[in-house]
N, C-alpha and C positions, 0 to 999 in steps of 0.2 A: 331182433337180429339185424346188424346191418348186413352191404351188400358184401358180398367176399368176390367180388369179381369176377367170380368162378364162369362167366358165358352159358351157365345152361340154360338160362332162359332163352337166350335168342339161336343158340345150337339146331337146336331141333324144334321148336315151338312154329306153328302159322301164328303170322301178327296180319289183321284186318287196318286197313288204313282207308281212311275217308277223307271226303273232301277239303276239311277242316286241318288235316293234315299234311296232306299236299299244298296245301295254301302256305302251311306255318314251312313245310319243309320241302323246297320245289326238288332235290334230289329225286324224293320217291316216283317222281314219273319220268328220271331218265329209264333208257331200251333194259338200263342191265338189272335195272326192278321191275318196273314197269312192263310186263314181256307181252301185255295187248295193247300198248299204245293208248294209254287211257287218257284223257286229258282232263283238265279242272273241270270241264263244261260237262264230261261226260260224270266225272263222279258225282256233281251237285245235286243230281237226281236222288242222290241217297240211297240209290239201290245195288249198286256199282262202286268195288270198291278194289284196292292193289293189296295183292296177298303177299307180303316177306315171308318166305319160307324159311326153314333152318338149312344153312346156317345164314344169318343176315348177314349179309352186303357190306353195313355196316356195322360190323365188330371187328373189332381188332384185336391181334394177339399180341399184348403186352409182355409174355413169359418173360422168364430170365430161367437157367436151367435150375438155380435153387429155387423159384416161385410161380407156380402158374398164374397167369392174369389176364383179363379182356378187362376192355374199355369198350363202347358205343363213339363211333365217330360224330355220332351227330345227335348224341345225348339233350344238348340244351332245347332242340327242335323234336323229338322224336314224338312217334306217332301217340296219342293218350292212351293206346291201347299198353304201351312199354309205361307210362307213366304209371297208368292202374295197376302196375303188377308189383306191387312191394315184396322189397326182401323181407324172406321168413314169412310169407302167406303158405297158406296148404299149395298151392301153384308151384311157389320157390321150392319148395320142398320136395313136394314131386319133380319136379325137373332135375332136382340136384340126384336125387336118389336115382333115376334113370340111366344122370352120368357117372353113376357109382361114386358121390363125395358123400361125405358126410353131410348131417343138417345139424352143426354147428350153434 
């Protein structure tokens, strides 16, 4: 299944982001993600990491009134925890089914 745009995965989903990720993506430790002030030094540790809550920060609503759609503003950097999550996994699935879409 590709991805159909649909935004449930970043809607409502916690996404885990590490230092690896704030490195690739320095966005995730502005104030309006970032809501403890976390810095690179403090994530390195490994144990310490910034929560994206739903709905992320970064989605965008693409709609048109004949097509719903979301993009990721910051897809090409996004944390590997958003990489690891392929369309059509039991994950996509569940998340779709939550926002009441079809699994397509």
């Amino acid at each position: 299944m590709l991805c159909q745009r649909c935004g449930a995965c970043c809607r409502r989903l916690m996404i885990e982001c590490q230092w690896h990720d704030a490195l690739r993506e320095p966005r995730l430790l502005e104030p309006a993600t970032n809501r403890h002030g976390l810095t690179l030094a403090d994530l390195k540790d490994g144990e310490k990491c910034i929560i994206l809550a739903g709905p992320c920060r970064f989605l965008i609503d693409t709609s048109t009134p004949a097509a719903p759609s979301f993009m990721c503003s910051i897809y090409p950097t996004r944390p590997n925890n958003c990489v690891g999550f392929p369309a059509g996994s039991d994950q996509c699935r569940e998340a779709r089914a939550r926002e009441g879409l079809p699994n397509a």
